[in-house]
N, C-alpha and C positions, 0 to 999 in steps of 0.2 A: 309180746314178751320174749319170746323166742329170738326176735331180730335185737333186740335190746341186749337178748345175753351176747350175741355171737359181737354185738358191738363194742362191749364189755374186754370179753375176752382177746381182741384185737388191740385194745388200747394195751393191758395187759402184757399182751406179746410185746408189742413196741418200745415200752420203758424200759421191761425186762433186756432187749437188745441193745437199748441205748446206755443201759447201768453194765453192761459186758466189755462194751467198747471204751466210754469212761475207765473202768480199773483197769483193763489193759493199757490204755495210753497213759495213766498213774506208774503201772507198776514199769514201764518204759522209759520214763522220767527217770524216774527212780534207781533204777539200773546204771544208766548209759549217763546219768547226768545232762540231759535233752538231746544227745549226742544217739545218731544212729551206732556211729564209730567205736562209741564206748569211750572218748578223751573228753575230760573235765575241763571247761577252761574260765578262767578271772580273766575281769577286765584290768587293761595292761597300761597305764598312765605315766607319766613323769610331771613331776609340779610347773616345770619350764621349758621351753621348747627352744629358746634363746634367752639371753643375758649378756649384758654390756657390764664389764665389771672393770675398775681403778686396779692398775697393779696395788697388789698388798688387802687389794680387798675381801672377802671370803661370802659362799652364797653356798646354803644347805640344800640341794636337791632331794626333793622326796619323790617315792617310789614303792611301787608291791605287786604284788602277783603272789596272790591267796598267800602259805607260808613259804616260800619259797626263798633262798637267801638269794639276795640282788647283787650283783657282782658289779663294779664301777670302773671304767678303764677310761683315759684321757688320749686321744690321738697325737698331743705333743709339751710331753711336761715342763719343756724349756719356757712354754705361754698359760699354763694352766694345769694344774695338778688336781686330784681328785681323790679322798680319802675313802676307805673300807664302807663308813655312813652317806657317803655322797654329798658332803662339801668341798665345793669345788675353791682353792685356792688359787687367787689370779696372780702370776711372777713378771709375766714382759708383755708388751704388746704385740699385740696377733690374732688370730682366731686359733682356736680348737676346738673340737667336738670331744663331748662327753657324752661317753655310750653308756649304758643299764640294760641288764642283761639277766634273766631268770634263771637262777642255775640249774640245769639237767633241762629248760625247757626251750625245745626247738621253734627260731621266730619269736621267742619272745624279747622282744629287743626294743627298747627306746634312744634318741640318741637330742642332746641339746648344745646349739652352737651357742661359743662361748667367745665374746669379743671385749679384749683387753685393752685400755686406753692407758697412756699416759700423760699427767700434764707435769708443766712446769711452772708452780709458785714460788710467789714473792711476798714478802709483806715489809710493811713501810708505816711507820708511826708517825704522825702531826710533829715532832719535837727534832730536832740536830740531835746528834748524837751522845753532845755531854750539854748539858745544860747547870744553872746555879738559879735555888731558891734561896729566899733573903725570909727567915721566919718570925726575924725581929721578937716581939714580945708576945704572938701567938702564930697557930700552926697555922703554915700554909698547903693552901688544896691546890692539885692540877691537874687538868682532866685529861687522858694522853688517848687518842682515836687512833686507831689501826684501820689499815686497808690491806684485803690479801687479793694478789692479781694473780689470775689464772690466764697462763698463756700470753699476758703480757696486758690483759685485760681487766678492770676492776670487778670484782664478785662479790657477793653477801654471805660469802662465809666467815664462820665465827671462829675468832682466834682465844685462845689460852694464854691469859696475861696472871703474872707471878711476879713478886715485887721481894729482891734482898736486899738486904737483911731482914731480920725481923724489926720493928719499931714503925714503920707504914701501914696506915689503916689502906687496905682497898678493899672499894667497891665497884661491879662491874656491871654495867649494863649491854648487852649486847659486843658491840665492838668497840665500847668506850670505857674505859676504868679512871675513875676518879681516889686519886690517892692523896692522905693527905697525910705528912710528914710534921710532926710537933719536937720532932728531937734532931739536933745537928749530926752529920755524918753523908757516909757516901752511900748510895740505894743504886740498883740496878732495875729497872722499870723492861720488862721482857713481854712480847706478844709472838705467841706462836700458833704455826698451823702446818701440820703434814711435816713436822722438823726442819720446817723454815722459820727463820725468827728475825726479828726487828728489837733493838734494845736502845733502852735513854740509860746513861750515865748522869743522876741526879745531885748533883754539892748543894746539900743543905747547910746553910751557914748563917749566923747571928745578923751579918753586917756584911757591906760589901768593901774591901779595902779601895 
């Protein structure tokens, strides 16, 4: 019995030491924010570490460090500019880096290379440049297809086709617009992409002299 208490009172002792040790490393935590030093720190990110951006194009960089305001600065705004929020605006080709920066906190620094291209498009419609529809006794349809070339090259970008005056039905599928003209006059048939453009001069007329 006697050896049962003393073995009792041993276990006893041991929790008791080990529940001392616990709230001291609690209230140490607690203190110093797990930091002997006593400095709090958040984990330090940027959403991108590179980006290939289109002059004219715009890319939001995100950023934090617990509340702390992020400070945004570009190494050369002639190729890339960077706003208060961290949208980076692309102007010319080049590279620059865009730095993110904790404010009042030492090292806390991010930074994302930022590569600016430029291309050179074209675009070019199926049709001459002025053409004559004959609509006789009912309207006539013509389907007009765009191609836009990038770099001198064909591509699958989609172009922005508008048709004046008013009085042309179009409809648009992809890079093909099918217009179809039921009233005489003169229409301009326009495909655009990136402010280049291709246009048909349309002569709808009764009859052909």
């Amino acid at each position: 019995m006697v050896k049962s208490k003393r073995i009792i009172s041993l276990l006893i002792a041991v929790i008791a030491a080990l529940g001392v040790c616990f709230l001291t490393a609690c209230n140490t935590a607690t203190d110093d924010g797990g930091k002997a030093d006593g400095k709090i720190t958040h984990s330090f990110a940027i959403s991108k570490t590179a980006v290939t951006l289109e002059a004219g194009q715009r890319e939001k960089l995100e950023c934090r460090y617990g509340d702390k305001k992020i400070i945004f600065s570009s190494s050369d705004d002639k190729i890339a500019t960077v706003s208060d929020n961290g949208t980076v605006n692309a102007v010319s080709a080049g590279v620059a880096y865009i730095t993110a920066k904790a404010d009042g906190v030492d090292g806390a620094e991010k930074m994302c290379k930022v590569t600016v291209v430029e291309y050179e498009y074209s675009v070019k419609i199926n049709y001459e440049e002025s053409i004559t529809a004959v609509i006789k006794d009912k309207a006539v349809m013509l389907d007009f297809v765009a191609i836009v070339y990038k770099n001198g090259e064909k591509s699958d970008l989609i172009v922005n086709f508008t048709v004046n005056p008013d009085g042309a039905n179009l409809v648009v599928g992809g890079n093909t617009a099918r217009v179809t003209f039921s009233t005489t006059g003169e229409y301009t048939v326009k495909a655009e992409y990136a402010g280049k453009t291709a246009t048909v001069t349309v002569k709808v007329v009764n009859s052909v002299a």
